[in-house]
C-alpha positions as CSV (number, residue, x, y, z in Angstrom):
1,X,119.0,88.8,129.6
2,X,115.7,88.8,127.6
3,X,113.3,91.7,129.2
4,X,109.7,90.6,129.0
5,X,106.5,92.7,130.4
6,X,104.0,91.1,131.2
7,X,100.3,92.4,131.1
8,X,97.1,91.0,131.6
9,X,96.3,89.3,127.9
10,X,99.7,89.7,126.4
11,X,103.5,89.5,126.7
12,X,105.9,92.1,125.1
13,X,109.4,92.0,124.5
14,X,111.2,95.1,126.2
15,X,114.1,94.7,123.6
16,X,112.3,94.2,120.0
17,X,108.4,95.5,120.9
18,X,107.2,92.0,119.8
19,X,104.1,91.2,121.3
20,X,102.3,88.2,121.3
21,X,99.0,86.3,123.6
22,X,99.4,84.9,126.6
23,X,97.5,82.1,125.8
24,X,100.3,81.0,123.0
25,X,103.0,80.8,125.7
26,X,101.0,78.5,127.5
27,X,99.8,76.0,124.6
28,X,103.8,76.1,124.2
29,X,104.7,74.0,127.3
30,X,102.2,71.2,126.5
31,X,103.3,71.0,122.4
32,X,103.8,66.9,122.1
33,X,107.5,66.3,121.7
34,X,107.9,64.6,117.9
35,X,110.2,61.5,117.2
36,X,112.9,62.4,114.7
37,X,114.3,59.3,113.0
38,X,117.4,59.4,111.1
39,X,117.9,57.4,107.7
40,X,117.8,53.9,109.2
41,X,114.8,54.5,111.7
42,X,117.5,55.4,114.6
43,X,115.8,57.8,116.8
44,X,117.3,61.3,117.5
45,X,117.3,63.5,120.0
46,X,119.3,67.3,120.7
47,X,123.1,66.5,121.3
48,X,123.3,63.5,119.3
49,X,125.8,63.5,116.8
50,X,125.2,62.5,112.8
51,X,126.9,61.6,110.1
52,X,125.9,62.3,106.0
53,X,124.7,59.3,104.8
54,X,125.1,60.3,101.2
55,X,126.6,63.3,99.4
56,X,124.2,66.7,99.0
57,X,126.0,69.4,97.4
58,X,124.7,72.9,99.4
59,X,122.6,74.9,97.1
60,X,123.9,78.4,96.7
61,X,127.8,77.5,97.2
62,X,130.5,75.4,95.5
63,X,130.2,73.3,99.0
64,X,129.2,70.0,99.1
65,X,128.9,67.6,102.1
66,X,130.6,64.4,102.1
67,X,129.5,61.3,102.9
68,X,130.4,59.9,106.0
69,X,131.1,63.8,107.0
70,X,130.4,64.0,111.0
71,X,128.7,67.2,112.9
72,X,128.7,69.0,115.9
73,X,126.1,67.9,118.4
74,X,123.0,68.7,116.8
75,X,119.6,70.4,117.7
76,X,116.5,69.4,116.7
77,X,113.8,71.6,115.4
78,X,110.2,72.2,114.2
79,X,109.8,72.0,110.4
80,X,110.7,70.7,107.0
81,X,114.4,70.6,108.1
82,X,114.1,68.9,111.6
83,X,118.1,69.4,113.0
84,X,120.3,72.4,113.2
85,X,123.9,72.2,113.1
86,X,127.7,72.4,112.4
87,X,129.5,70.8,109.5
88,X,132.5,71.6,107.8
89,X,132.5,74.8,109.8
90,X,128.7,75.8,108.5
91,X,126.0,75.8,110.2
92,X,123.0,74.3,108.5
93,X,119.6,72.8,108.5
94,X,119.6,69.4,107.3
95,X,116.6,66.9,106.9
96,X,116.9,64.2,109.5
97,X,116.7,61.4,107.0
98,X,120.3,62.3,104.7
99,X,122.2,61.3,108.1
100,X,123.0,58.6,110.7
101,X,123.4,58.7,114.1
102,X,127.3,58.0,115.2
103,X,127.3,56.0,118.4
104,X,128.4,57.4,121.3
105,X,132.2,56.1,121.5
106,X,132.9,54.9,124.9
């Protein structure tokens, strides 16, 4: 369970000590929900599943990623790297427009 104290202009995190405003928590729920298109304009959404589109070779390993590879269901994220997920038993951030969506197989 995450332990949160609340107080009159801030929350604080009973686990870490992180504090931040109240105000941010708020602005939080209204944040406009982005469209993520993959690499053919397909649009994406959390628990969608992808495959590589080309090959990208993982910076920092001997790993590369196949095209055609297929993931886990992904998440999608803020940032430069807009999905989270599993491939090839590593999770990664990938940039939504190396990959396809897989359609969902009835």
């Amino acid at each position: 369970m995450n332990d949160v104290a609340e107080f009159a202009d801030h929350y604080e995190c009973m686990t870490c000590g992180h504090e931040w405003a109240s105000e941010a928590v708020e602005e939080e729920d209204v944040v406009e929900d982005r469209v993520v298109k993959d690499a053919h304009g397909n649009v994406l959404a959390s628990g969608d599943i992808v495959a590589m589109v080309k090959d990208l070779k993982l910076k920092g390993t001997s790993k590369v990623l196949k095209s055609g590879m297929k993931s886990k269901p992904i998440r999608l994220v803020d940032g430069d790297h807009e999905i989270d997920c599993k491939m090839d038993g590593l999770s990664i951030a990938l940039k939504a427009c190396f990959v396809k969506k897989v359609p969902a197989s009835s």
